[in-house]
RODO-2510 file (C-alpha; in nm, 4 decimals, decimal comma):
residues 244
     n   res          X          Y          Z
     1     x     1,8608    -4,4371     5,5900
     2     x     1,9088    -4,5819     5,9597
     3     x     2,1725    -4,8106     6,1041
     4     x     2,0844    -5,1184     6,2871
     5     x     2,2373    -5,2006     6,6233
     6     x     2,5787    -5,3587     6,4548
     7     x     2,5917    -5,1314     6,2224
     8     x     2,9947    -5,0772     6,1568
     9     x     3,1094    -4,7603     5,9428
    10     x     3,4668    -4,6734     5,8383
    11     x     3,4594    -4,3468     5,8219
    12     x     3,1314    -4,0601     6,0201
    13     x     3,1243    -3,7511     5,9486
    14     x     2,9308    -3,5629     6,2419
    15     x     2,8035    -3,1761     6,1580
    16     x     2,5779    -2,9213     6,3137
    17     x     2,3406    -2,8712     6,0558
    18     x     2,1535    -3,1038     5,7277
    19     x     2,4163    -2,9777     5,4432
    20     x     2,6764    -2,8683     5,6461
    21     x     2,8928    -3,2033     5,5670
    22     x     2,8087    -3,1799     5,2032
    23     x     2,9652    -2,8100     5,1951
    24     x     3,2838    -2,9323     5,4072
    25     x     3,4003    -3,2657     5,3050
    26     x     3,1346    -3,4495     5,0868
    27     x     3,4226    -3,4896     4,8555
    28     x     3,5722    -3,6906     5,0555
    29     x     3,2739    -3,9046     5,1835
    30     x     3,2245    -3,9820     4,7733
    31     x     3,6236    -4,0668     4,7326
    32     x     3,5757    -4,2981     5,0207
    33     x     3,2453    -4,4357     4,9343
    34     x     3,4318    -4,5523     4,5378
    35     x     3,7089    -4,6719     4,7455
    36     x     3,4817    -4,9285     4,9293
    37     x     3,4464    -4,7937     5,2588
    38     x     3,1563    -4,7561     5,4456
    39     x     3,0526    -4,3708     5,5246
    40     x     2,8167    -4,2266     5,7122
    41     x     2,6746    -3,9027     5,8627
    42     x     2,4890    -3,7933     6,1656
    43     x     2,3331    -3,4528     6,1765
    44     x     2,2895    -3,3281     6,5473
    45     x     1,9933    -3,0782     6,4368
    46     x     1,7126    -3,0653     6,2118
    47     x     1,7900    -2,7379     6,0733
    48     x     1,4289    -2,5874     6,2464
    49     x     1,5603    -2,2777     6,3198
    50     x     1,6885    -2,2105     5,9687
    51     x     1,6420    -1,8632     5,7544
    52     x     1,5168    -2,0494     5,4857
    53     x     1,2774    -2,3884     5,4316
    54     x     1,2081    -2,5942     5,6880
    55     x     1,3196    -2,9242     5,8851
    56     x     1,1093    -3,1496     5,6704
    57     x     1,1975    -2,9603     5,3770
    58     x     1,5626    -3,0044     5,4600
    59     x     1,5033    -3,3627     5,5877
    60     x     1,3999    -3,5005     5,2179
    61     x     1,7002    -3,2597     5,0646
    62     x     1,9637    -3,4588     5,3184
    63     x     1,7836    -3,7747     5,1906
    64     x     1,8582    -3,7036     4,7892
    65     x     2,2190    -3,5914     4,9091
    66     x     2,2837    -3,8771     5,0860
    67     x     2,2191    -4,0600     4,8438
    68     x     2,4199    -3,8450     4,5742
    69     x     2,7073    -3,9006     4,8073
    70     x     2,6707    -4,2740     4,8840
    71     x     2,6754    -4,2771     5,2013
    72     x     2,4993    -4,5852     5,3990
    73     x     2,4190    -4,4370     5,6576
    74     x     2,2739    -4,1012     5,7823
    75     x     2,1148    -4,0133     6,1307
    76     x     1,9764    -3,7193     6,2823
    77     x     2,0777    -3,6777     6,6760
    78     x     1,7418    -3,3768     6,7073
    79     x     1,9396    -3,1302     6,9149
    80     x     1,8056    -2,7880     6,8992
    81     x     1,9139    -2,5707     6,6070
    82     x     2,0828    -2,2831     6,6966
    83     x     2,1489    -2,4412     7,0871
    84     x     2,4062    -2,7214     7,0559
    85     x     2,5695    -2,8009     7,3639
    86     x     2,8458    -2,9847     7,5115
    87     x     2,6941    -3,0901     7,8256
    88     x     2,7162    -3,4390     7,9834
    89     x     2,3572    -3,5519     7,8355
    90     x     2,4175    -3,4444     7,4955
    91     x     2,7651    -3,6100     7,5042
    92     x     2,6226    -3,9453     7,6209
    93     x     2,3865    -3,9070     7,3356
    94     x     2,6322    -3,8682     7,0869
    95     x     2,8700    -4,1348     7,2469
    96     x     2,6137    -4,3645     7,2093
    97     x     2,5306    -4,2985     6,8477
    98     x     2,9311    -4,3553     6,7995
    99     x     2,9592    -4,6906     7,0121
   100     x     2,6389    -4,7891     6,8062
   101     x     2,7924    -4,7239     6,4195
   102     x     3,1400    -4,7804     6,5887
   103     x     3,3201    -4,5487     6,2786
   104     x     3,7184    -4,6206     6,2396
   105     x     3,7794    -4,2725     6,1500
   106     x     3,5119    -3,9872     6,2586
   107     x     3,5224    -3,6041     6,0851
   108     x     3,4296    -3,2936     6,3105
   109     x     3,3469    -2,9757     6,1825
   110     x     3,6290    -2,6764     6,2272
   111     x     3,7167    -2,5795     6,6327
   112     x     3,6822    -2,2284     6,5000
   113     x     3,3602    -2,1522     6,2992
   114     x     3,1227    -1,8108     6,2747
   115     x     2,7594    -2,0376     6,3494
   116     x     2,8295    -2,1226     6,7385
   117     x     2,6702    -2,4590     6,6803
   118     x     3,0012    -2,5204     6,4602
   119     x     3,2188    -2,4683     6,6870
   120     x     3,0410    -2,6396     7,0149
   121     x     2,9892    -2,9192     6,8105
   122     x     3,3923    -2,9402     6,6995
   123     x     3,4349    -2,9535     7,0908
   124     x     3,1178    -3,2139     7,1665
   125     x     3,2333    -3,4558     6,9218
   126     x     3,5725    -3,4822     7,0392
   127     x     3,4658    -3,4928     7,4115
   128     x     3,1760    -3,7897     7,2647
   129     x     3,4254    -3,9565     7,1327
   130     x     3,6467    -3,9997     7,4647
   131     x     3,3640    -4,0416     7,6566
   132     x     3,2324    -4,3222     7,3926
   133     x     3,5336    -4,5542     7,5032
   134     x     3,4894    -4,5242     7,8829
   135     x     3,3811    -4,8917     8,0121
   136     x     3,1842    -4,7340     8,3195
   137     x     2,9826    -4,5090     8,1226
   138     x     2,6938    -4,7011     8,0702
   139     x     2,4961    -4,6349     7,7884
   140     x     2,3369    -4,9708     7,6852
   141     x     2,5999    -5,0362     7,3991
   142     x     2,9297    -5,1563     7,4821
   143     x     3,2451    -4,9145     7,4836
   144     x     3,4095    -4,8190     7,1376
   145     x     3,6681    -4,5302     7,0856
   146     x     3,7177    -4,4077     6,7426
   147     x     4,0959    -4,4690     6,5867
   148     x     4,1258    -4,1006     6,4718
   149     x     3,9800    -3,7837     6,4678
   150     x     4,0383    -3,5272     6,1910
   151     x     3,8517    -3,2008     6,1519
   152     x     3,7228    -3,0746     5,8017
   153     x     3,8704    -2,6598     5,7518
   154     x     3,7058    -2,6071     5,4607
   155     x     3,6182    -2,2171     5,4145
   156     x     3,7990    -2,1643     5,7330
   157     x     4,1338    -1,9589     5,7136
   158     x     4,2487    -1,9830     6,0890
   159     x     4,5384    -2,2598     6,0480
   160     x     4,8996    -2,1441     5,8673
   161     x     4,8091    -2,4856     5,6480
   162     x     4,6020    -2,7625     5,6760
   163     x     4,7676    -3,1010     5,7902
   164     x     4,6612    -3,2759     5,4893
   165     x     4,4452    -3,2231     5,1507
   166     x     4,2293    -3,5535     4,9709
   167     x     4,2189    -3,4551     4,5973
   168     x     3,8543    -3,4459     4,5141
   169     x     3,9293    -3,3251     4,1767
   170     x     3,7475    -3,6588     4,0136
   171     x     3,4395    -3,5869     4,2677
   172     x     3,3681    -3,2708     4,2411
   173     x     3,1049    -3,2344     4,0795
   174     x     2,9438    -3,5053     4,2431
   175     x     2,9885    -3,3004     4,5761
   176     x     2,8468    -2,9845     4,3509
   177     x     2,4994    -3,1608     4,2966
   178     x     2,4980    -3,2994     4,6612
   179     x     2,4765    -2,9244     4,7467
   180     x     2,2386    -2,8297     4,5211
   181     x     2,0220    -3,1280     4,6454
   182     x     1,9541    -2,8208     4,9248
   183     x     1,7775    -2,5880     4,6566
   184     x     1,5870    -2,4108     4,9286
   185     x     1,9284    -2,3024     5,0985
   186     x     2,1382    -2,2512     4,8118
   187     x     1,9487    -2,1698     4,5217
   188     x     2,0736    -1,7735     4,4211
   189     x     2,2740    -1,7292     4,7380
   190     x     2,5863    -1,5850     4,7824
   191     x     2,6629    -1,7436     5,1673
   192     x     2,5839    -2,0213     5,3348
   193     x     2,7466    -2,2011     5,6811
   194     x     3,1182    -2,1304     5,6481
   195     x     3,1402    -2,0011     5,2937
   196     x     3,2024    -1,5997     5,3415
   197     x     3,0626    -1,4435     5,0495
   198     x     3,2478    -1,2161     4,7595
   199     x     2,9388    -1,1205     4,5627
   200     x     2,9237    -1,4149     4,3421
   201     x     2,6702    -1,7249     4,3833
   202     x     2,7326    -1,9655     4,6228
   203     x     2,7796    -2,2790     4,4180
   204     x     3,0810    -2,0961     4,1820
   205     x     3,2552    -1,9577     4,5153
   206     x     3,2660    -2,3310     4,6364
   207     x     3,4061    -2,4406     4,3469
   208     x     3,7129    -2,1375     4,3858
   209     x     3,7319    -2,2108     4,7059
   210     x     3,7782    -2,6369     4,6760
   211     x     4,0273    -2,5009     4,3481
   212     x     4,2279    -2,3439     4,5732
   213     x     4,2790    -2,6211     4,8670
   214     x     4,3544    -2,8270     4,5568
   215     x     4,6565    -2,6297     4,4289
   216     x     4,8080    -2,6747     4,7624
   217     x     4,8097    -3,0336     4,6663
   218     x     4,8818    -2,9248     4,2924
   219     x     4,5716    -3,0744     4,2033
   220     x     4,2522    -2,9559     4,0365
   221     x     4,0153    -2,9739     4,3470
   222     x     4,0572    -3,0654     4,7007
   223     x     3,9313    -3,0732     5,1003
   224     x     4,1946    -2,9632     5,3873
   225     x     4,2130    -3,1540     5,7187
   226     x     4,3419    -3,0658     6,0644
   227     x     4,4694    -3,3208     6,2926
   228     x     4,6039    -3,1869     6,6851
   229     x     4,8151    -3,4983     6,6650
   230     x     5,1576    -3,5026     6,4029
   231     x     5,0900    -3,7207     6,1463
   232     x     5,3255    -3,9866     6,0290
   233     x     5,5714    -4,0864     5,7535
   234     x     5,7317    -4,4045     5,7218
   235     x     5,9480    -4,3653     5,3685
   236     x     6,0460    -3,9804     5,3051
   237     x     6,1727    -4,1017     5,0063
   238     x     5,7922    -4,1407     4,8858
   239     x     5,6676    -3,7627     5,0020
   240     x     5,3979    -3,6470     4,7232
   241     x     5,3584    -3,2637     4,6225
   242     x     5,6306    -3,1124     4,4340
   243     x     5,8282    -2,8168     4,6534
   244     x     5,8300    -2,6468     4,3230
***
């Protein structure tokens, strides 16, 4: 699934690693996919370096997920697993990838994570995505900026709350089988990426785990978001959640 040249996405979701966006917010990429938006995902590695499988066995597992998800576009930047940088090459590389699917909305993984390619690439896609709107920067595709960055906490702990939840409850399961499109990752394992482990397999702790984010909502399942910026409200008078 590749984008041509005027390609234009509402909504990219950039990760490290082939499956990491399915574990964090593929909820969200299917709620947003019904809704009629246009998603997409780039994967900066090819997952080479990984304990299990391979890159092409992980390449046709992205392939079945994407499509599971509905995304319409996903891309693979070919940074080294396991050596993501921020660095002013692998920014421009990524900048031009955004100024080439020019997304309206763009997700980043955590800015804390335990892989270090998590966390460097939290910090090299918002850096990408400045750099992405500077006119003098030339990198064969005209300047874009992205209207808002949000970064997908799932599993993550290190934030008092998150700044907002999607209710995923109705595409859940639909985000289950988009993880188990990665059999040789998954398949009898009690960790994976983020997902600490308590003993139990992996795909029944993801499904506590999105339970929980969802009661914070007061809904079945959900994903939590972090945005640096405050978000807004316009009517108070409208505020969802219950405070009891």
């Amino acid at each position: 699934m590749t984008a041509s040249d005027g390609a234009v996405v509402d909504l990219l979701a950039i990760a490290a690693h082939r499956d990491d966006v399915e574990l964090t917010c593929g909820g969200t990429l299917i709620k947003s996919a019904m809704l009629g938006r246009r998603t997409a995902i780039l994967d900066l590695s090819q997952g080479e370096l990984g304990t299990r499988g391979s890159a092409a066995i992980r390449k046709a597992e992205s392939e079945r997920a994407a499509e599971v998800l509905g995304v319409s576009v996903r891309e693979n930047l070919a940074l080294p697993d396991a050596g993501i940088t921020n660095t002013t090459e692998t920014r421009a590389a990524l900048a031009a990838a955004i100024r080439r699917l020019r997304p309206r909305v763009v997700i980043a993984p955590a800015p804390q994570g335990r892989h270090p390619d998590h966390r460097v690439t939290a910090e090299l896609v918002r850096d990408a995505c400045f750099v992405a709107g500077l006119a003098k920067i030339r990198l064969d595709v005209p300047k874009y900026r992205p209207r808002k960055l949000v970064y997908s906490i799932t599993y993550r702990e290190d934030y008092a709350k998150p700044t907002f939840v999607v209710d995923i409850s109705d595409e859940f399961e639909r985000k289950l089988d988009a993880i188990k499109c990665y059999a040789s990752q998954f398949d009898g394992e009690t960790q994976a990426g983020e997902v600490f482990p308590n003993g139990e397999p992996l795909y029944d702790i993801v499904r506590h785990q999105a339970a929980h984010y969802g009661s914070l909502i007061r809904t079945r399942y959900g994903e939590p978001f972090y945005t640096i910026e405050t978000m807004r409200v316009d009517d108070i008078a409208a505020l969802e959640v219950s405070s009891f």
